[in-house]
N, C-alpha and C positions, 0 to 999 in steps of 0.2 A: 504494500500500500504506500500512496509516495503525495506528498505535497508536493502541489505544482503552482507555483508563479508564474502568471502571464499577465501580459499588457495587448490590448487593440491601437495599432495608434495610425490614423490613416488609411483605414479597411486592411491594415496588415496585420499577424497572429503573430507576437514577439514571443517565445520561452524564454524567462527569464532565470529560474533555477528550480532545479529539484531536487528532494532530500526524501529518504523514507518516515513514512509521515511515525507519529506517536498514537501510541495505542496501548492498550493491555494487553497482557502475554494470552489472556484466551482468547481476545481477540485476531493475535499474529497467529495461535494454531489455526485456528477458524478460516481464518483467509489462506494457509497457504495447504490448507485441508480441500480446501472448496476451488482452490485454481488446479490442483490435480483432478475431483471431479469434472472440473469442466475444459479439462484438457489444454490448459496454458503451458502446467510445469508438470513436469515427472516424479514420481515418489520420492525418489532419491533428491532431488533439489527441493523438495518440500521439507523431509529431515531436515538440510543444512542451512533451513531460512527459522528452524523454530529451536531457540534453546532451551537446551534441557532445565535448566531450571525454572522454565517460565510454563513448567507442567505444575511447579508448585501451587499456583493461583486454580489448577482443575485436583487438585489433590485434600488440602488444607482449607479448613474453614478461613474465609476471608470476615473484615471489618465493611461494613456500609461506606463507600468512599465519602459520599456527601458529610456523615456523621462524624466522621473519624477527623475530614479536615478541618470541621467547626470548631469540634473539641482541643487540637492543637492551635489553631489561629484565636481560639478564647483564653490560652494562656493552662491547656490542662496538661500540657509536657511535662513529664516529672523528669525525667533521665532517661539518656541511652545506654544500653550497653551493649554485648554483642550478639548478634543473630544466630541463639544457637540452636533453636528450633523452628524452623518457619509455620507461621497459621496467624492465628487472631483466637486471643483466649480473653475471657471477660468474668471475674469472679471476684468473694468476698477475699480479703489477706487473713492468712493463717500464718503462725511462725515456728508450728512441727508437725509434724507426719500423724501422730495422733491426735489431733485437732482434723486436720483433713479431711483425714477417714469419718470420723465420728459426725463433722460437719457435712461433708457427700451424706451420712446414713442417712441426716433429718433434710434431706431437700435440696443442700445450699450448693451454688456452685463455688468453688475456692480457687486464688491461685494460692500454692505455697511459696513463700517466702522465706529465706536461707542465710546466713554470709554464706556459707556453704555446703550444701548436701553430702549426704555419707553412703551405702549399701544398708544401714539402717532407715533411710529414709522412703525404702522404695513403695513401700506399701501408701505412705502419706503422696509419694509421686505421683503414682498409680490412681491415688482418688482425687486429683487437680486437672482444672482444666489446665492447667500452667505452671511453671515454675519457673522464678525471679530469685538472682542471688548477685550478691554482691562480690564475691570473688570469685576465680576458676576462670577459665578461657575457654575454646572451641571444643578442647578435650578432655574438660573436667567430667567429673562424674554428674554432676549434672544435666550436660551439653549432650554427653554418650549415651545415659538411658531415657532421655529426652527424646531425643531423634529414635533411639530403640522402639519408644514405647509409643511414637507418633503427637508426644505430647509438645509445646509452643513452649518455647524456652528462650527467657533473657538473660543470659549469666554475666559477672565481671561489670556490673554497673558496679563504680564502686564510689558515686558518689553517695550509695545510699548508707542511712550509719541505722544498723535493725538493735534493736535494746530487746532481746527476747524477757528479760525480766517483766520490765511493764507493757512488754506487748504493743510497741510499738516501732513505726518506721519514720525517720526522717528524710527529708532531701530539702538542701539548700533552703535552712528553716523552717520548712514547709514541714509537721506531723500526722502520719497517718494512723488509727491505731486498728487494731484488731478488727477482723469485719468491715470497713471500709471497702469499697469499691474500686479495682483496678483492672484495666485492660494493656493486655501485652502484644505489642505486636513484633514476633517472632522473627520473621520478614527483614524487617529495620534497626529493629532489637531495641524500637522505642518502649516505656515505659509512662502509660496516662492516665491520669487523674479519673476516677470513674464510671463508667456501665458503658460501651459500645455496643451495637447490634453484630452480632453475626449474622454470615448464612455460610449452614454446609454445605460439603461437598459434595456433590451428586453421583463423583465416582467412588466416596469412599460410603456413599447409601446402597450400592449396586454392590460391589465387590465384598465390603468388610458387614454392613448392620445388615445389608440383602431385607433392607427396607422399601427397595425401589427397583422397580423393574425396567431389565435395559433397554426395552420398547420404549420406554415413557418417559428416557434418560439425554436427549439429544449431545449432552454436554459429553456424557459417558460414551456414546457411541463414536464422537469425535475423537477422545483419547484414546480409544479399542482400535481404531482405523490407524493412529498414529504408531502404535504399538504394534499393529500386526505386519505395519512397513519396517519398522526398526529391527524387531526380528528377524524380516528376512536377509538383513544386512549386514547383520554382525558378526565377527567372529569370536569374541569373548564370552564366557560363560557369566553369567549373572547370578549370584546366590547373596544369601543374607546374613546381616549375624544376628544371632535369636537366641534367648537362655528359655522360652518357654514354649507348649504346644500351642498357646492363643498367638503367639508372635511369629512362630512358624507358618500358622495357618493364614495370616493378615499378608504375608510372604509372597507364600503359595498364590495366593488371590490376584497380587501383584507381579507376580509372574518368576518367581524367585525359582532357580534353576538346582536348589541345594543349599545346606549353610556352612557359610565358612568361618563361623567362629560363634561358638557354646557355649558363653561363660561362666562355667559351673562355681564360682562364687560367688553369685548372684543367688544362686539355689540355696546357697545355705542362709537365707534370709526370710525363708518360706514361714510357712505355719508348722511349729513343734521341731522347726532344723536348728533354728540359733542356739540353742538351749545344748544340745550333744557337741554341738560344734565350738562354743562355750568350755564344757567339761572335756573334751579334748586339747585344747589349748593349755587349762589349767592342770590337767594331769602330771603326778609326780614321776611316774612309771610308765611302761610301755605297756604293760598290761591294762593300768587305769587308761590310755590312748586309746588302745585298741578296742574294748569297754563301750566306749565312746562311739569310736568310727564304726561300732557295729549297730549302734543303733541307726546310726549316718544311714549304711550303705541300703537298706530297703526303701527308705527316700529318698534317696539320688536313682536308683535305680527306677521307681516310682517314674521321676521326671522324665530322664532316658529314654523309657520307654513311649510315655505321653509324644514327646518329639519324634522318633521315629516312625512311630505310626503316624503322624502328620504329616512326615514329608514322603511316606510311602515309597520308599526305594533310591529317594536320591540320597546324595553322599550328603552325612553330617559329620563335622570337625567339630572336636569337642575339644577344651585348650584343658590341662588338668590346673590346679589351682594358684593361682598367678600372685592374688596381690600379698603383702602381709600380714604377719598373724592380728597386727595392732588394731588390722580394722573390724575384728570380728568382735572385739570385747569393749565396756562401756568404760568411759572417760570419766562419766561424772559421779560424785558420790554416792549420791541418790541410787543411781543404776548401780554402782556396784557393788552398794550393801543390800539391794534387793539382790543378787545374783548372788552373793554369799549367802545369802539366806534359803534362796533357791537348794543348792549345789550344798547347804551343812557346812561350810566352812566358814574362818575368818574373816571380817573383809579387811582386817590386815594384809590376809591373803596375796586376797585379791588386786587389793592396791599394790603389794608390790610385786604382783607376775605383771599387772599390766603397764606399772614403770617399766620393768625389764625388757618388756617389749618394744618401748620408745628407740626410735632410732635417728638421727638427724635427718640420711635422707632416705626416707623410705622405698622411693623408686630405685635407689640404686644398691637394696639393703637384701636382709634376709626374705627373697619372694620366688615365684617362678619354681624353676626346678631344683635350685637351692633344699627350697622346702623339703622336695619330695626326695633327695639326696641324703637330707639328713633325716627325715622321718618318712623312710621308704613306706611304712606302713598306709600313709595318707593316697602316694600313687596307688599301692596297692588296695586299696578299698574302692578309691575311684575306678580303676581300672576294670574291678570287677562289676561294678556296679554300670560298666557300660556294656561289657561282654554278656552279664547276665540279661540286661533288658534285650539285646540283639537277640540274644538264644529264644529268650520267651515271644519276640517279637516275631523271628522268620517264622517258630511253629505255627502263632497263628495264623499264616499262609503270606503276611507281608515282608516283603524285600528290604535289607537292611544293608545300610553300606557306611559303616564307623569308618571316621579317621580320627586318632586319637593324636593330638595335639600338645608337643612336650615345648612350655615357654620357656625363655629368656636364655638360651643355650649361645655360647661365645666360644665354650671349647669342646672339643665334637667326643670328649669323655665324660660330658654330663650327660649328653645326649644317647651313651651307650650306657650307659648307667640307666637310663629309666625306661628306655626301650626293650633290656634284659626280662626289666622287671613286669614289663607292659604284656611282652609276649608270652611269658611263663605265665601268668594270670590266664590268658588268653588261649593257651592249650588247655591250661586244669579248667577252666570253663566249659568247654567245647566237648571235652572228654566227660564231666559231670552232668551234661545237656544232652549227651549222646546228638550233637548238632551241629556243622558244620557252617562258618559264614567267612564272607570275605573281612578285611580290614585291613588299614596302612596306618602304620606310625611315622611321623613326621614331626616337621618344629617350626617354631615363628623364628624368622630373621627381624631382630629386632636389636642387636647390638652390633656396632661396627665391625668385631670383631668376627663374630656369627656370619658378615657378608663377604669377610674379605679371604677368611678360612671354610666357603662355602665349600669346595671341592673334596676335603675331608668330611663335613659334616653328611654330605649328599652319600657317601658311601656308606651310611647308615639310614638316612634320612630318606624316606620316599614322596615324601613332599616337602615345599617350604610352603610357608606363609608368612609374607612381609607384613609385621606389627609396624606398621610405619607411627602409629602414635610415641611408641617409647621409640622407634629407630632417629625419627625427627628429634627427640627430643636427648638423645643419646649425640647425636652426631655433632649437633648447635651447640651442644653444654647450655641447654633454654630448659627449664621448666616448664611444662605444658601447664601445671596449673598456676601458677604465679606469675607468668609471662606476660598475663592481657597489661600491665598497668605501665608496661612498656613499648608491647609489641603494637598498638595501635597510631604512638607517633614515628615507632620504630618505620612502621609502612607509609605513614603521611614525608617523614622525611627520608623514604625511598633506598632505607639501608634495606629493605627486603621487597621485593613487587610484590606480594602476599602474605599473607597469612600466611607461615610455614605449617603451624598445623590446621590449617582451611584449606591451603593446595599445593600440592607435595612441591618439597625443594627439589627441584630435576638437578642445578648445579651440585650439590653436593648428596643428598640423599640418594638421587634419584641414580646417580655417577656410583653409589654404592651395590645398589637394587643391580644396577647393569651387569657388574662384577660376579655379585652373587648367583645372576641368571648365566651367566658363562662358563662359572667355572662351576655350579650347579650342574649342569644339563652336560659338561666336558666328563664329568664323574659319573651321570646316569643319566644317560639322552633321555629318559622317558620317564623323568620326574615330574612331577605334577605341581606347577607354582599358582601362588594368586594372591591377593593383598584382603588385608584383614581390616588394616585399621581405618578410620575414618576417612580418609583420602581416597577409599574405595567408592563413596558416593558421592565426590568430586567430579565433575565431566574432563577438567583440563587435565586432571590424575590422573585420569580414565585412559586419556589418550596418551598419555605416556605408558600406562599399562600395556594398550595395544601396541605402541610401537617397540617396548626390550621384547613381547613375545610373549608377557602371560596368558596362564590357560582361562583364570576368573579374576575377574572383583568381588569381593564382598560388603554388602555396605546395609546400614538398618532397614527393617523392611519397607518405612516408608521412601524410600528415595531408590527402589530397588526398579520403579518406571524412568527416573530420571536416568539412573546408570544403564539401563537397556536401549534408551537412547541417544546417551554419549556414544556406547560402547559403537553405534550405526553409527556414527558422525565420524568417528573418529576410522572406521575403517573406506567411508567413503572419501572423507577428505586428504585419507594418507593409503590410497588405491598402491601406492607402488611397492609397502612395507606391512601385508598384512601377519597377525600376530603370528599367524600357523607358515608363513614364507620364512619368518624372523627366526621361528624355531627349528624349522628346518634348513637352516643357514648354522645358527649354531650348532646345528647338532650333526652335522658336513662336518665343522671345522672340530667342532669335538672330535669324530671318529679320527679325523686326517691327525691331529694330537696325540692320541691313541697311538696309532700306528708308529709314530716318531718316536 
């Protein structure tokens, strides 16, 4: 669509200039949907006139534009921060996760409100239409089960100063307190003064609430047409990362080809898991551990299996347990004389197993496979408890395809350390199931190390999965969660063209990713690669993905339409380097290496 300038002057038709006019992004699909109907432009130059993130506006509840601009031009702008969830969310302010909940039972819609959210918070997550926090960046835990869970997230405003004592929020003197009314828009990662109108999305009535039928959906049948082009142009695999069977299935719906990352400590936050997972932390003994992990493992397996029957045969990576122990146990007094009371002990105790757990840096501490190195019993509980649900799951006639996922591995004898462990679970399973199934053990590339020592690790390893979240933030020496209060003028004064964790570093990250795929595929041509972390529902990622030659992306399930139409952009606009060309170039120069 194009603005056009002209003059008559004289009985003469002057052009004076043209520009592509402005419009909304459903508006740009709409028209360049409706010119391959009417035979102007061809599918493929339709793709590369609609960007993929301008399906967010067909995916995510939007704000009333009229209303939304009143409200900002009336002076109701409270603060920006950054856009880590896109939609339009509009609710009372709550300031913890049990408030939320208990406020969603009796009617209310809430956003929650944070400095920063925890893995104890996800239940309070889970019942918002939103969540607003003042510190954390693109890859906080906020920003990550946000996007996971399809909810509207502002993180990293950090003008706001939250007093959970008296329950209330400030900005630039302005107080808001408890129950107040605020709208987030996701989008912009504005923060407004109270009630906007929404309206939903009509694809996510059709696909996810299946309240709307796609006859009656015109909006819905637009994005189906768009989507059934993109697929046929891709070469990338498209799969999701999902810790649940409701997040698997909202996936699925979305077209998600598999999942490529499981985050089984998330699980342990469920109803009646925190509690063993709790007294295995605090255990004195291996036996009191074990004790523990055995009530664990009939509710991890529980999950396991919930997910594999949702994705019905495609391949699920499941990572084993990543973060550290400090985030499973409470900080505050309160909480941790209620746990010792729980658990029969001290909360002497307890105070000081959960000082001893404090570490400076946590990301770079005791987590990953560390863990399961030194309390092999933890891998092995897990491991069973995936094997086991696989076994119970092919009997009941559905296809099961485990990859079981060993993180933060730098030297390829951690990696042979819990793959020993993974696969010995893994026959005594098999053998106690009288049942036979496939499965691959593999690891995330996610420290510098792990990429540039790929070619040892790959001769154990049958896939890799780039964690680019910790690889980003491993390579920069940036904290992904402390980073916004920098990285904003960081980008304005052009020490970085993006967001390194909004869209992946190519010069340095991405120069790693390369190495890794080289000397990956020179060790085993026919290793399975794909990226994990956030930058998988990135489109400019994306296209870096297609071009080193990965087999997938994986990215949360709401953006899992955006990334199956990068993944077509990216192999139309780069026709001379497709991903499956790239890998059969390196895997030529592999054998010829080989041979030398």
């Amino acid at each position: 669509m194009m603005d056009i300038e002209f003059t008559i002057q004289q009985g003469k038709l002057y052009m004076l200039q043209c520009r592509v006019g402005k419009r909304t992004a459903f508006a740009a699909i709409k028209i360049a949907v409706d010119m391959v109907g009417d035979k102007f432009i061809s599918e493929k130059e339709a793709l590369t006139r609609i960007e993929p993130d301008q399906l967010n506006q067909l995916l995510r509840p939007i704000f009333d534009v009229k209303e939304k601009d009143a409200a900002v031009k009336s002076g109701r702008l409270l603060a920006k921060g950054l856009n880590a969830g896109p939609g339009a969310a509009t609710g009372r302010i709550v300031f913890n996760a049990v408030d939320a909940e208990a406020w969603k039972n009796r009617g209310e819609k809430v956003i929650l409100t944070r400095i920063e959210t925890s893995p104890e918070d996800i239940k309070g997550m889970d019942a918002s239409e939103g969540i607003l926090t003042a510190r954390g960046g693109m890859t906080s835990h906020a920003a990550l089960v946000a996007r996971q869970m399809g909810k509207v997230c502002v993180a990293g405003c950090d003008e706001l100063i939250i007093n959970y004592a008296k329950h209330t929020m400030s900005v630039k003197g302005k107080v808001l307190n408890e129950g107040d009314w605020i709208s987030l828009d996701g989008t912009t990662g504005q923060v407004i003064e109270g009630k906007i109108q929404t309206k939903p999305s009509e694809v996510l009535q059709v696909l996810v609430g299946k309240t709307l039928d796609a006859k009656d959906a015109p909006v819905y049948q637009t994005f189906a047409k768009v989507m059934q082009w993109a697929d046929k142009y891709r070469t990338l695999k498209i799969r999701t990362n999902a810790d649940q069977p409701d997040q698997a299935a909202n996936a699925i719906a979305f077209g998600a080809e598999g999942i490529g990352l499981c985050r089984t400590e998330h699980m342990f936050f469920g109803e009646g898991k925190i509690g063993p997972m709790r007294e295995m932390i605090l255990a004195d003994t291996l036996e009191q551990r074990k004790a523990a992990l055995a009530k664990l493992l009939p509710l991890q397996r529980a999950d396991f299996a919930g997910i594999f029957e949702a994705m019905h045969g495609k391949p699920v990576t499941i990572r084993t347990i990543d973060p550290p122990l400090h985030e499973f146990v409470p900080h505050e007094e309160k909480e941790q004389r209620a746990l010792a009371l729980a658990m029969k002990i001290s909360y002497e105790k307890v105070k000081e197993r959960v000082e001893g757990l404090h570490e400076f840096n946590p990301m770079l501490g005791f987590r990953g496979c560390r863990l399961g190195i030194i309390f092999p019993e933890i891998t092995e509980m897990q491991a069973r408890a995936i094997f086991e649900a696989a076994a119970d799951t092919q009997k009941k006639g559905i296809a099961v395809e485990p990859e079981v996922m060993i993180p933060l591995v730098g030297n390829v004898k951690e990696l042979v350390n819990q793959e020993k462990l993974v696969r010995k679970v893994a026959e005594a399973v098999m053998k106690e199931k009288g049942v036979k199934f496939k499965y691959l053990v593999g690891t995330m590339i996610e420290i510098p190390r792990g990429a540039i020592t790929a070619d040892e690790i790959a001769a154990v390893a049958e896939f890799f999965s780039f964690g680019t979240n910790d690889l980003t933030q491993t390579t920069l020496g940036v904290s992904r969660d402390d980073a916004a209060r920098f990285l904003i003028p960081y980008v304005e004064k052009e020490m970085y063209a993006k967001d390194p964790f909004e869209v992946l570093d190519r010069g340095g990250v991405g120069k790693l990713m390369k190495i890794a795929v080289e000397k990956g595929r020179a060790a085993r041509p026919g290793i399975k690669l794909g990226i994990c972390g956030e930058h998988g529902g990135d489109p400019s990622s994306i296209e870096f993905c297609h071009l080193i030659g990965l087999n997938y992306v994986s990215c949360s399930p709401f953006r899992v339409p955006i990334a199956r139409l990068a993944a077509a952009r990216a192999a139309l606009l780069n026709p001379a380097e497709p991903a499956k060309k790239v890998a059969k170039k390196v895997n030529k120069k592999a054998k010829t290496s080989r041979k030398k």
